[in-house]
N, C-alpha and C positions, 0 to 999 in steps of 0.2 A: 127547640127545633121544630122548625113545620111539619107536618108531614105531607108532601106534596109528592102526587101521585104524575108521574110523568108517559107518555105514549112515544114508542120510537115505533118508526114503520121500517122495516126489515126486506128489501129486495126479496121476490119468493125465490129465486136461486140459490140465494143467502140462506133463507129461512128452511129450503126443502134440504140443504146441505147439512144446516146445523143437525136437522132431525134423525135424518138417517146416518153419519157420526156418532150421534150422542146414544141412537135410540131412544130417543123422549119424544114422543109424538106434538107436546105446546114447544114451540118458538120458542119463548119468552126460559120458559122450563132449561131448554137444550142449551141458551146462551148463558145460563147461570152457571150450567154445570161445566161448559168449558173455560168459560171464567174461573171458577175455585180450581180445577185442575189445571188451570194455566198456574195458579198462584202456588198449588200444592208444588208443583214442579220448581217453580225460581225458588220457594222458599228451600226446598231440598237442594237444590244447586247451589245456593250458597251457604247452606251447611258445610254442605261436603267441601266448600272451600273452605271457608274457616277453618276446620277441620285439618285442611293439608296448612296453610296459617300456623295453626297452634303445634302442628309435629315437626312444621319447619322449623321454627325458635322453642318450641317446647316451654310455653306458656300463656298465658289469655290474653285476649286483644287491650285486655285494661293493662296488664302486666306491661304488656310491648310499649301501650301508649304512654307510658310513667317511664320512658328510656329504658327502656328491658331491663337487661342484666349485664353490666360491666364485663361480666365473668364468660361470659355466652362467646363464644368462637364467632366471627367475625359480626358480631355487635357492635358496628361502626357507626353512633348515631347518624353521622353526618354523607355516607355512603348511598350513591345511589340506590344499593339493591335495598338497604333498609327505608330509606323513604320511600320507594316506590310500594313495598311491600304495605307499609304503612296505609299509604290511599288506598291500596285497592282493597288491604285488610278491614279498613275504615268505612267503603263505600259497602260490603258485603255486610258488615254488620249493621249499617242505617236502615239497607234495606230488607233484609230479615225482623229487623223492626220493624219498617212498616208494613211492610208487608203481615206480619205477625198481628196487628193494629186493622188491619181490613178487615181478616178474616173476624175477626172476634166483632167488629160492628154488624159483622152479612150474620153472625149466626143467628 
């Protein structure tokens, strides 16, 4: 991989706003650090869904993804609440992936 240094120019409204938010006096500095707390925050938000996911069916999203559990009170594969549940359980853990995957390149 290159490593290619790139220049973005930063409106000073933009740039006087990041600083005084962030308290980081460099630009460049202030936008990093609302970036990682932008990420720290969606990664936490979709914990905590999964979270409510895994108490709702009372087991992991691999478990759900292999047809749950027969035995599971209304474990209806074919039910709307369980597909739907399915995508959005599905879309929160791609992206705690990647998301997960960013962070560990920035550090």
């Amino acid at each position: 991989m290159r490593n290619m240094t790139q220049t973005i120019s930063v409106p000073p409204r933009i740039g006087s706003f990041l600083t005084q938010i962030t308290e980081v006096p460099d630009v460049e500095a202030a936008l990093f650090k609302v970036l990682r707390e932008y990420v720290d925050l969606k990664t936490e938000t979709l914990k905590q869904r999964i979270r409510v996911f895994e108490s709702k069916w009372k087991m992991s999203f691999k478990e759900f993804s292999e047809h749950g559990d027969a035995e599971t009170p209304g474990f209806d594969l074919y039910s709307y609440e369980v597909e739907s549940d399915f995508w959005e359980w599905e879309q929160a853990e791609t992206l705690l992936k990647h998301y997960d995957t960013v962070k560990l390149r920035r550090m």
